[in-house]
Each structure stands twice: as structure tokens, then as C-alpha cells.
N, C-alpha and C positions, 0 to 999 in steps of 0.2 A: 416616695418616688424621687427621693434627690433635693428636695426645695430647700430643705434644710441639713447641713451635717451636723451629726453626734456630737458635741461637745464630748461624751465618755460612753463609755459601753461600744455596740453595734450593732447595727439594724441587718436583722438577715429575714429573705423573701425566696421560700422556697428551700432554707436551707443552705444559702447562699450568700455572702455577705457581700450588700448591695456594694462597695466601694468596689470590690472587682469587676462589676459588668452593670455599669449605671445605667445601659440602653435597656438590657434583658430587665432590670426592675420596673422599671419604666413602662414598659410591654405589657407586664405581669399587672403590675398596682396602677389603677386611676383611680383619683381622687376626686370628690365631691367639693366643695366648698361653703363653709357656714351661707355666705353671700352669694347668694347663684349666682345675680348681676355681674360677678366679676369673672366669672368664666361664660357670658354668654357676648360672643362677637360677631356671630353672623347679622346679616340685614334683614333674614329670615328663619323660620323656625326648621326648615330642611338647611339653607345654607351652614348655617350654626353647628348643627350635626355632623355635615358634611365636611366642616375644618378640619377634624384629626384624621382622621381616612384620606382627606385627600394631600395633607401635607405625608401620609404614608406613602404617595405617590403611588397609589392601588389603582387599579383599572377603572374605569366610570363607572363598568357597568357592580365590580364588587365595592364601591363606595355608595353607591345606590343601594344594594342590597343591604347595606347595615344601615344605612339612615333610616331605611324603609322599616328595619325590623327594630332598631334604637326605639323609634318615633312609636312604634306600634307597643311595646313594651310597659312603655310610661304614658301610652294612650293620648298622645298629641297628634295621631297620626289623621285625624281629622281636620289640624290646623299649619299644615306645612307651609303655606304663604302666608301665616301672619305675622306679622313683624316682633318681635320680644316684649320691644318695650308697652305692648297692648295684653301682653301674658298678666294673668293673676301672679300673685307671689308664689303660689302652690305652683302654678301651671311654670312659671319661670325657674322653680328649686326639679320639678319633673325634667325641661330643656336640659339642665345641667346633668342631670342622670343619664340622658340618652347620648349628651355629646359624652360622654364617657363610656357607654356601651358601645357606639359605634367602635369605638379604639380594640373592642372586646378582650379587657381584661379579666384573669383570673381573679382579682383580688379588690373587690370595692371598700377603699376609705372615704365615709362619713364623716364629716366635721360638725356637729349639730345642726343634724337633717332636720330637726321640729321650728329649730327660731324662728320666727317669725310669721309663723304660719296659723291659722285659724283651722279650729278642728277638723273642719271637713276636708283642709289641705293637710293636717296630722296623719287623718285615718290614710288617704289616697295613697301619700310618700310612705306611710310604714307597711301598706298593703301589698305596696309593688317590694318595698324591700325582702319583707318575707316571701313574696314569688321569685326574685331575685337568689336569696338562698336555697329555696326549694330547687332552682333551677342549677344549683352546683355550685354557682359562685360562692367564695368567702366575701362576709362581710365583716366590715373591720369599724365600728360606731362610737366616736367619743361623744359623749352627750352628758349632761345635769341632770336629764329627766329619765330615770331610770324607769319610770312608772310606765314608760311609752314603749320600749322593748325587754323591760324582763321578763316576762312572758312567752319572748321570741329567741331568748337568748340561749346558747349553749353553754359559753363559758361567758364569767365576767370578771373584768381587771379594772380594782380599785387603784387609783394611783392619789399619793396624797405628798404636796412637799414634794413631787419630781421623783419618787419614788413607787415601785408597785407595794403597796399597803394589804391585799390581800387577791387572791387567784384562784379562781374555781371553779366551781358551781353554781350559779344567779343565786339560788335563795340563800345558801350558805356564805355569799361573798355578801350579798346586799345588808345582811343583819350587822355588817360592820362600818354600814354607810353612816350612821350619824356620827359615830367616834371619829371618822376621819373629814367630818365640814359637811357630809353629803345627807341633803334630805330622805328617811328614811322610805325607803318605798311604800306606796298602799299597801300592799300585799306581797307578804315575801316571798310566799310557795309559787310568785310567779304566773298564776294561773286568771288573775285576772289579762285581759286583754282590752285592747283600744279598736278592735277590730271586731269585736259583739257585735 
């Protein structure tokens, strides 16, 4: 989404290389943050939501309707006046999912959606991701813990040394995860799940 530029190569989104229309990538890709604390700024759990739609300068009543449907998404929509920093960790990595949905991008990047969170917050956040793809959106998941969505994955991109290392198919890419530093998955064919 622009945070950082390419030292080499180019980032394209959609086909399109983000340095020509850095607003449209923008549009397209929200991003997640390892740290949810650091993308959550409202004084409440609907104001928080409501940041990016209303700095889109959207109508009230269509900033409304995404907070409403953000919030209901990631199932905080039970606690719209409570304040963030009262949020679980799970429930404060969830805030940060919907202040991104509300923006309703095509393209969700995950920065290791699991740190820091206690299973029952693992299962939640990977539940809603995979509804999240089900629902159309790409998802885009750097993570260590390969154990937590190879199961949910389409393709997976090893990258080792700044480099992609291997491209493919989850169970065909993961079998080349210890050679390149990365803990070898449970289960390569994928079919185990965190979501049983």
C-alpha cells in the first residue's frame, strides 16, 4: 500500500504498478498490522472503525453502514462503545480487521495475524479470515506459522534471504520449508486444520 518503496524489482496490484496511481493501490490493498495497538485510534470501538470512511469524506449515513457491517464481520458488533484499550488482544487484532474492512478493500495484507494471541484468539482471527476469503477478498498472510493456515492456503510463497525460495502449491512449497530456516509444517498435505 505505499509504506514502503521497492529498493528493486516492482510491486504491482491488480496488474498495475503501484508507483503509477499510489491512491488506486491504496483503495485496493489495507493492511493488517503484526501490532493492532498501533493502527487502533479511535476513543471507541465504532469511532475507531469509523476513521477511514470518514476521512473518505463518505456520507454519514454510508460510513455508518460499513462500521455497522466491519464491526458485525469480526463480531465486535456487540461492543461498539467500549473503549480499545478494555479490548482483549484477540478482540483488539479483530478492531483492526474491521477498521480495514470498513475502507472495503479488495486485497487484505496480514502481517502475522497469530502473534501474540492465545488459541482461542488463533482460532477466532483465522475463522473470520477464511470467511473473509470465502467472501471474495484476496488474502495476502506473511507469517512463521505455517501450521495455522496451510490448510486454508491456495498458493504459498517461500521467501528466504529477500528472495522467493519456492512458489506454489502449500503442500509442494512447505516440503522445502526446513531448507530454507522455516519450521517444517505438522502436516504437509495441508489437511490438518486449526479450525476442527
Amino acid at each position: 500500500n505505499g509504506l514502503l518503496a521497492p529498493t528493486s524489482g516492482s510491486v504491482r496490484v491488480a496488474g498495475l504498478p503501484v508507483g503509477e496511481d499510489l491512491v488506486r493501490a491504496r483503495k485496493m490493498v489495507g493492511m493488517i498490522f503484526q501490532d493492532a495497538e498501533s493502527q487502533i485510534v479511535g476513543e471507541t470501538v465504532h469511532a475507531d472503525v469509523a476513521v477511514g470512511p470518514e476521512n473518505l469524506r463518505l456520507p454519514r449515513a454510508e460510513v455508518e453502514r460499513r462500521v455497522v457491517a466491519a464491526l458485525a464481520a469480526v463480531e465486535l458488533d456487540a461492543v461498539p462503545d467500549r473503549r480499545p484499550h478494555l479490548l482483549s488482544g484477540g478482540e483488539k487484532r479483530r478492531l483492526s480487521i474491521a477498521g480495514v474492512l470498513a475502507m472495503d478493500p479488495r486485497v487484505l495484507v496480514f502481517d502475522e495475524p497469530f502473534s501474540n494471541l492465545d488459541y482461542p484468539g488463533v482460532r477466532q482471527v483465522l475463522g473470520q479470515m477464511v470467511a473473509l476469503h470465502r467472501s471474495g477478498r484476496t488474502l495476502v498472510v506473511t507469517t512463521h506459522d505455517l501450521d495455522k493456515v496451510l490448510a486454508h492456503a491456495d498458493r504459498l510463497i517461500l521467501l528466504a534471504r529477500g528472495r522467493v525460495a519456492a512458489d506454489g502449491a502449500p503442500a509442494a512449497v512447505a516440503a522445502w520449508a526446513e531448507a530454507h530456516g522455516v519450521r517444517r509444517p505438522a502436516l504437509e498435505s495441508g489437511r490438518l486444520t486449526w479450525l476442527s
